[in-house]
C-alpha positions in Angstrom: -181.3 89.5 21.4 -180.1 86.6 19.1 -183.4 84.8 19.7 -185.3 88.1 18.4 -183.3 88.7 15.4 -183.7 85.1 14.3 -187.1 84.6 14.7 -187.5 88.3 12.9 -185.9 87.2 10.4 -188.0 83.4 10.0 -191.2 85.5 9.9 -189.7 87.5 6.7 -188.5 84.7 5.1 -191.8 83.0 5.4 -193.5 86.4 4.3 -191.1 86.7 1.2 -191.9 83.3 0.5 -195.5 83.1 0.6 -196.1 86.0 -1.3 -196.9 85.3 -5.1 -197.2 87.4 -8.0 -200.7 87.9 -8.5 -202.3 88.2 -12.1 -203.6 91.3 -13.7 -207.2 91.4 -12.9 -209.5 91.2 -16.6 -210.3 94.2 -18.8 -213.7 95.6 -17.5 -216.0 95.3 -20.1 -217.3 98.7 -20.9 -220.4 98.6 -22.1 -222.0 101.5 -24.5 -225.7 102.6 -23.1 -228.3 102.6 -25.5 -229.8 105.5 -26.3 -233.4 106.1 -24.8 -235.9 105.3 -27.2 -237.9 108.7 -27.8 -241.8 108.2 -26.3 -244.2 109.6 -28.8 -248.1 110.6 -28.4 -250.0 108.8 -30.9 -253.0 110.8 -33.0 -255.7 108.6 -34.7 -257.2 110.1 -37.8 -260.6 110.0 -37.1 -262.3 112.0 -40.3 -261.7 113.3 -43.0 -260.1 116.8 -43.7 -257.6 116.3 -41.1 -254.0 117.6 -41.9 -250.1 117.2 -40.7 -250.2 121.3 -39.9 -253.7 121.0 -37.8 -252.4 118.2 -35.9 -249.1 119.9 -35.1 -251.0 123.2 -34.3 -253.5 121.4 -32.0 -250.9 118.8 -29.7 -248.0 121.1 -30.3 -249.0 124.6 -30.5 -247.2 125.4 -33.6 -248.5 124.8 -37.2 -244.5 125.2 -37.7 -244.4 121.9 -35.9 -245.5 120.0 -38.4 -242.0 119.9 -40.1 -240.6 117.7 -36.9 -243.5 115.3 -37.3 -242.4 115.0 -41.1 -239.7 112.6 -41.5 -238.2 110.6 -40.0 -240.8 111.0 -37.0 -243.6 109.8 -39.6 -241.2 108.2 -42.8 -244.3 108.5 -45.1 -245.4 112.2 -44.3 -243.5 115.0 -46.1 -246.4 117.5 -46.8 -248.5 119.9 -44.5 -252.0 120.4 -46.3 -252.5 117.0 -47.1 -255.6 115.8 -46.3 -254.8 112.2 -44.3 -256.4 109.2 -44.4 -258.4 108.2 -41.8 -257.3 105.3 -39.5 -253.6 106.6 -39.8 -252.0 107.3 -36.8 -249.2 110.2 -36.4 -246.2 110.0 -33.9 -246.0 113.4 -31.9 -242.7 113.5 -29.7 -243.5 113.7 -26.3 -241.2 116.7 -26.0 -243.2 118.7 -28.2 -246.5 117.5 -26.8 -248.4 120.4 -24.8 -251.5 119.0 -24.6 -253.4 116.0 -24.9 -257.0 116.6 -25.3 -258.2 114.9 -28.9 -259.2 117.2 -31.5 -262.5 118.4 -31.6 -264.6 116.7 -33.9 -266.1 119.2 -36.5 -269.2 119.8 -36.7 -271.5 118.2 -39.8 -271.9 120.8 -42.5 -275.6 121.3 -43.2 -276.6 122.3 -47.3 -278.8 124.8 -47.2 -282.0 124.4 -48.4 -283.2 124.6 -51.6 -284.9 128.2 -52.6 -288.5 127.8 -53.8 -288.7 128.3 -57.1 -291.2 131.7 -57.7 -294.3 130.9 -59.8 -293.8 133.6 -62.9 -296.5 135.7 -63.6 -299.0 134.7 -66.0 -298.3 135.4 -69.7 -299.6 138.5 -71.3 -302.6 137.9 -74.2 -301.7 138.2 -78.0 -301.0 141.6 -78.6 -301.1 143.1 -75.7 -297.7 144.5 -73.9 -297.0 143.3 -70.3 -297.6 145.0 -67.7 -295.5 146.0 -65.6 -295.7 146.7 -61.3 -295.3 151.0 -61.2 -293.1 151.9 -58.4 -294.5 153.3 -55.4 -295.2 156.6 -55.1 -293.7 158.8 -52.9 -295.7 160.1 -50.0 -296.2 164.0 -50.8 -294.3 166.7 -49.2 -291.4 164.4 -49.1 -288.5 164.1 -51.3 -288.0 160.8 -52.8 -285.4 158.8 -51.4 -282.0 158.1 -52.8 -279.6 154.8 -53.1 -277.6 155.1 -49.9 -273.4 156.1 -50.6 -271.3 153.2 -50.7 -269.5 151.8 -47.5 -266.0 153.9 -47.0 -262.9 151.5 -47.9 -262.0 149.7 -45.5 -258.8 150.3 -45.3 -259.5 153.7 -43.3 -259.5 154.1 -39.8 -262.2 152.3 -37.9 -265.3 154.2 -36.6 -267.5 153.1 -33.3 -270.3 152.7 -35.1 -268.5 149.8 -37.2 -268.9 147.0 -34.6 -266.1 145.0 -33.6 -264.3 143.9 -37.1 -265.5 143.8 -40.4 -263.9 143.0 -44.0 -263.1 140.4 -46.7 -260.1 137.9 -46.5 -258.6 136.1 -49.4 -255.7 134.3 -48.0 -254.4 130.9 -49.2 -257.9 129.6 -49.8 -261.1 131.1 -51.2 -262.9 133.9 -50.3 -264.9 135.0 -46.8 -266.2 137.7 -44.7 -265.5 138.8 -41.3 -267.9 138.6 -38.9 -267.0 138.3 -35.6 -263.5 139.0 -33.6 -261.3 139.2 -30.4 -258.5 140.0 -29.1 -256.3 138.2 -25.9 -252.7 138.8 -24.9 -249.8 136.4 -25.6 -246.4 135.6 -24.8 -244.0 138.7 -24.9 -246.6 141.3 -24.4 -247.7 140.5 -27.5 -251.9 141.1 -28.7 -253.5 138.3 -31.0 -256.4 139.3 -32.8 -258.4 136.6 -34.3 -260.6 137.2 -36.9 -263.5 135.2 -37.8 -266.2 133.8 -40.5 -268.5 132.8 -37.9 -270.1 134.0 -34.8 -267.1 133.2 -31.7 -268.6 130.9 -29.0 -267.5 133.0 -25.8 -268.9 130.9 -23.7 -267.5 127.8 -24.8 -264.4 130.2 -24.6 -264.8 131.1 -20.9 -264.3 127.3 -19.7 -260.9 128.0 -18.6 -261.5 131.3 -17.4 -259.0 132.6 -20.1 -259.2 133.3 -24.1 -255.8 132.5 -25.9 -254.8 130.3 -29.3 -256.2 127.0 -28.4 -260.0 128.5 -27.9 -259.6 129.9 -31.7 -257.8 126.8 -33.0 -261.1 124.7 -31.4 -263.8 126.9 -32.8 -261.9 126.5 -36.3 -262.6 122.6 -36.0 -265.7 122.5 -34.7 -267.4 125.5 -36.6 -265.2 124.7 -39.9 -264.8 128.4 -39.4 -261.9 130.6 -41.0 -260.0 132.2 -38.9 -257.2 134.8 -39.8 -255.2 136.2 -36.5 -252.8 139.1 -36.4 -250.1 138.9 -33.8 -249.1 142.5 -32.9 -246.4 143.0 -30.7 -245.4 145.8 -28.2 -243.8 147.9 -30.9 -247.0 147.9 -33.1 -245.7 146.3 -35.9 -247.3 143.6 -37.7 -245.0 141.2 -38.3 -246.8 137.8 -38.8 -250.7 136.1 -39.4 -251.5 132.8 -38.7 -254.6 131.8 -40.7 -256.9 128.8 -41.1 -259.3 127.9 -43.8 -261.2 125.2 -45.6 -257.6 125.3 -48.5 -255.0 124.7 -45.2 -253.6 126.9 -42.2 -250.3 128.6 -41.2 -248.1 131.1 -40.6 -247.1 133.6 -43.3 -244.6 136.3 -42.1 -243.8 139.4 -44.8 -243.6 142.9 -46.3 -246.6 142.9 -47.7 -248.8 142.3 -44.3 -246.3 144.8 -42.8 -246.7 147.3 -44.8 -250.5 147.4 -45.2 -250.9 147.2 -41.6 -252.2 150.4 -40.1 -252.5 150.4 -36.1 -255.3 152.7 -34.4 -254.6 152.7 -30.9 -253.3 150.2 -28.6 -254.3 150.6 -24.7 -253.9 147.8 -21.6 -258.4 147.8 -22.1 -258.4 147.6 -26.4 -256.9 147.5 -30.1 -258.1 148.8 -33.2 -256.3 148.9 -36.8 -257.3 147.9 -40.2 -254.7 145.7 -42.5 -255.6 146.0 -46.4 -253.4 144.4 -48.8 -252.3 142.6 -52.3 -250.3 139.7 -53.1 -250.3 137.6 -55.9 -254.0 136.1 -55.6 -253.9 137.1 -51.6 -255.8 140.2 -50.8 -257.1 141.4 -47.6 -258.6 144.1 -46.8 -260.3 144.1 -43.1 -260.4 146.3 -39.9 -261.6 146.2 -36.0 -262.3 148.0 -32.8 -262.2 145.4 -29.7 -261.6 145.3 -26.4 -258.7 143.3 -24.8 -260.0 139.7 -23.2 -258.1 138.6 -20.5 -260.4 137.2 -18.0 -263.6 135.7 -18.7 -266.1 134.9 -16.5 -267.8 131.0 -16.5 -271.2 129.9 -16.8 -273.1 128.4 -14.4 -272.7 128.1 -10.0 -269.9 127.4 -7.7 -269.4 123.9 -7.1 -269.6 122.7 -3.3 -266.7 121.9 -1.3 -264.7 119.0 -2.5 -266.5 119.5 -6.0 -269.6 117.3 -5.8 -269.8 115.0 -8.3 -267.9 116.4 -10.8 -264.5 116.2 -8.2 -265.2 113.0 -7.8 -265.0 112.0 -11.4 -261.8 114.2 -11.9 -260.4 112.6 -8.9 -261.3 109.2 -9.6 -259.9 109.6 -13.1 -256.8 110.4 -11.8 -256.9 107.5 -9.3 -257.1 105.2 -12.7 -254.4 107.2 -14.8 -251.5 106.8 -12.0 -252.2 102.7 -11.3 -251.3 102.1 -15.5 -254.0 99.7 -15.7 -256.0 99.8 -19.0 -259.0 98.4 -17.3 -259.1 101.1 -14.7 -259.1 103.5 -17.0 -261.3 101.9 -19.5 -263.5 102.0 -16.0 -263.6 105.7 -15.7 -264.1 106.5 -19.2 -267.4 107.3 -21.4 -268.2 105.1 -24.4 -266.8 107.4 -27.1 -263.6 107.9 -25.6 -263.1 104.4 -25.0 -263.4 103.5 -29.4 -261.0 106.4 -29.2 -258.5 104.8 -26.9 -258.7 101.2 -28.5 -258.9 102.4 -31.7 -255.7 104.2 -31.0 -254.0 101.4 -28.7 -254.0 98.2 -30.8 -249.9 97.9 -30.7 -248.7 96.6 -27.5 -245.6 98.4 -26.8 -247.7 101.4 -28.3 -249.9 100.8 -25.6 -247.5 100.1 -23.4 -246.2 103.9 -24.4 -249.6 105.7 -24.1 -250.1 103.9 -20.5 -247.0 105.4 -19.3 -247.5 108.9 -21.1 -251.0 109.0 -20.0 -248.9 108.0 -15.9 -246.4 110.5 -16.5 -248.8 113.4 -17.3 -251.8 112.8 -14.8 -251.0 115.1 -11.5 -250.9 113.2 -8.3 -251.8 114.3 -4.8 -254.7 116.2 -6.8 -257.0 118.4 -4.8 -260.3 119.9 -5.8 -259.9 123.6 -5.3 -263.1 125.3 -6.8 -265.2 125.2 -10.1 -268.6 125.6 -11.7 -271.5 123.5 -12.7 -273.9 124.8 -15.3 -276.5 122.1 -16.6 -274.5 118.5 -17.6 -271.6 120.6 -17.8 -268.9 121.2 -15.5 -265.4 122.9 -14.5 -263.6 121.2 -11.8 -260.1 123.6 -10.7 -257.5 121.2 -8.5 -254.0 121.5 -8.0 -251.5 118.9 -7.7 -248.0 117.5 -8.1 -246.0 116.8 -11.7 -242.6 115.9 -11.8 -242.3 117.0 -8.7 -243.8 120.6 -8.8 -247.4 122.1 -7.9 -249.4 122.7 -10.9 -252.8 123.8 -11.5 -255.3 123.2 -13.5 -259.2 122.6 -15.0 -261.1 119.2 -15.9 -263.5 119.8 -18.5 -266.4 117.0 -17.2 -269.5 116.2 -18.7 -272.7 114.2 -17.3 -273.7 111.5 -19.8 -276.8 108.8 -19.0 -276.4 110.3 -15.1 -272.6 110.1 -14.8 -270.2 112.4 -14.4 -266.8 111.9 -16.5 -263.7 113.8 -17.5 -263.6 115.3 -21.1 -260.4 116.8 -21.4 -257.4 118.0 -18.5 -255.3 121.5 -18.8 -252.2 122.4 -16.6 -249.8 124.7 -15.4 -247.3 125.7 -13.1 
C-alpha cells in the first residue's frame, strides 16, 4: 500500500513539474471586408439625340431613374434632357438593370420634298381687268352646298364614329397631333394608354406576344414619334402622364391633368375618356375609344420541334455567353453587334465586368419550347434556369447573309 502511494505520488510530482505556464496565444488579426464593388451595365452613346432620362427609361424602366445614374454613378452627368455626346459611355447599376437589349437605333428623318412651284397665270393685257375662274355652278334642282360645322371640342365625350383617339398635345415640347393609340394593362390593375404622332407598328408590337411600356418606348426611338401615355388606375383617376418628344420625356404628375381628365367607361374589353387642359404653355386637349390589348397574336408559322434554325442560334448563343470567352461570343454574333460590343469593351476590367454580367444574366439549361418564323425573322420561346429559378422567355433572331443570330433576349419568372 506504501509502494502505491509513493509511486502516486512520483507521478504527480513529475506532472506538477513538467507542466509550464503557457503564453497567451496572439491577438487575431481581425480583418475589415471590403465592400463589394457595385457591377454596372455600360451604355455607349451611339448618335446623337440621346439623353440621361431615355437611357434610364430604356435599361431601367423608369425615366425617374435617371437621377441614380446622376452623380456619383456618372460624376459628370447632373441633367436629364441633355443631349450626350456620342462615344460616352453611362454606368447603369446592375441592380436597376431590367433589360439589356441596346437601344433601338432611330430611324433617319427624311425632308420632305420640295413643292413645285405653280407656273402663275399669264398677265392680263394693258387695260384690260383679269379674269377671274367663275365658280361652278350648281347642278339644278339642288341646293347649293354649305361649309361643313366645325369639329365638336374635343374635350366632349367620345363618339364611335371618332376612331380610336384623336387631338392636339402641347406638352414640354412643340406642338403635334394624335393619330394613332392603345391601350395594355400594367402593374396594380392599372390601364396605360399611349398616345401617338405616328401610325403604332402592332406587329412589331406582337413579337413578344404582349403590348406594355417597352413596345411604346421602342417605337418612340425608332419612329422619332411623340408619345403621351396616360396611366389610369382602378379608381379612374388620372393621376400621372409620362410623355416623350423631340424637346425630352418624363413623368409629370398634377392637378391640372387630374382635373381635366374625364373617364368614359372603363370595361375588362376597353377605355374611353378625353383629357383637355391648360398649364402655363402646356395645353392638351385629346380623346379615345380603344379596346384593351392584352394578348397579341405573332406573325408568321410555328417553328418545328427544337426550333429549327433559329433554336439553334438561341441555343448556341447561350452556349457562348455562359463559357465568358469574348471570342465565343464574338463567334455567335453578327457584324453590327460586334462594333457594338468592342466599341463598348475597350477597358479591361470593364470588360471583364460586361463578361460576367453578360454570364450572370444568360439562362442555363435553356430549352426551346415553341416560337414563329415569318420571313428572316424569328421568335424562338425557351425556358431555363437563373439564379437558380425557371424563367421564360423570347429571342428576338434575325437571318443575315444566310445565318441565323440572336437580336435581343427577354425573361421572366
Amino acid at each position: 500500500m506504501r509502494r502505491c502511494v509513493a509511486l502516486w505520488m512520483i507521478v504527480l510530482t513529475v506532472g506538477c513539474g513538467a507542466s509550464k505556464k503557457e503564453a497567451p496565444p496572439p491577438p487575431v488579426k481581425i480583418v475589415e471586408p471590403k465592400p463589394p464593388q457595385p457591377d454596372y451595365f455600360v451604355h455607349v452613346v451611339e448618335w446623337r439625340g440621346q439623353t440621361l432620362g431615355e437611357i434610364a427609361r430604356w435599361y431601367t424602366g423608369k425615366y425617374e431613374n435617371w437621377k441614380k445614374l446622376a452623380r456619383p454613378v456618372n460624376p459628370d452627368l447632373e441633367r436629364c434632357c441633355a443631349s450626350l455626346q456620342v462615344g460616352r459611355k453611362v454606368s447603369i447599376p446592375r441592380e436597376l438593370v431590367v433589360r439589356m437589349e441596346p437601344m433601338p437605333k432611330p430611324q433617319l428623318k427624311t425632308r420632305p420634298a420640295k413643292p413645285l412651284v405653280k407656273a402663275e397665270p399669264p398677265a392680263a393685257p394693258l387695260g384690260e381687268a383679269p379674269s377671274e375662274e367663275p365658280p361652278p355652278a350648281t347642278p339644278l334642282g339642288e341646293a347649293p352646298s354649305e361649309a361643313p360645322p366645325p369639329p365638336a371640342p374635343l374635350s366632349e365625350a367620345p363618339s364611335a364614329s371618332s376612331g380610336p383617339a384623336s387631338g392636339e398635345v402641347t406638352f414640354k415640347g412643340p406642338t403635334w397631333q394624335v393619330v394613332d393609340a392603345i391601350a395594355y394593362p400594367a402593374d396594380d390593375d392599372t390601364v396605360e394608354v399611349a398616345l401617338s404622332s405616328k401610325p403604332l407598328n402592332r406587329k412589331e408590337f406582337a413579337k413578344d406576344g404582349k403590348v406594355d411600356t417597352f413596345d411604346v418606348m421602342k417605337h418612340r426611338m425608332t419612329t422619332d414619334a411623340s408619345t403621351l401615355t396616360l396611366r389610369i388606375p382602378p379608381d379612374g383617376q388620372l393621376n400621372c402622364i409620362d410623355y416623350s418628344t423631340d424637346g425630352g420625356g418624363g413623368s409629370s404628375c398634377g392637378s391640372a391633368q387630374s382635373e381635366g381628365f374625364r373617364l368614359g367607361k372603363r370595361s375588362d374589353d376597353a377605355v374611353s375618356g378625353s383629357l383637355a387642359f391648360a398649364d402655363g404653355s402646356d395645353k392638351v386637349d385629346v380623346r379615345f375609344d380603344v379596346p384593351i390589348t392584352r394578348v397579341v397574336k405573332r406573325a408568321g408559322s410555328p417553328l418545328p420541334a427544337g426550333g429549327g434554325d433559329p433554336g439553334k442560334a438561341v441555343l448556341a448563343t447561350f452556349a457562348a455567353n455562359l463559357t465568358g470567352d469574348f471570342e465565343k461570343i464574338k463567334a455567335v454574333h453578327p457584324p453590327e453587334k460586334l462594333k457594338q460590343m468592342e466599341a463598348a469593351l475597350t477597358d479591361a476590367q470593364e470588360k471583364k465586368m460586361m463578361l460576367e454580367f453578360i454570364k450572370d444574366t444568360t439562362p442555363s439549361k435553356a430549352k426551346i419550347v415553341g416560337g414563329t418564323v415569318d420571313g428572316d425573322a424569328a421568335l424562338v420561346d425557351f425556358t431555363g434556369k437563373s439564379e437558380g429559378k425557371t424563367v421564360k422567355g423570347t429571342a428576338e433572331v434575325q437571318r443575315i447573309d444566310g445565318k441565323w443570330y440572336v437580336d435581343s433576349v427577354s425573361t421572366k419568372e
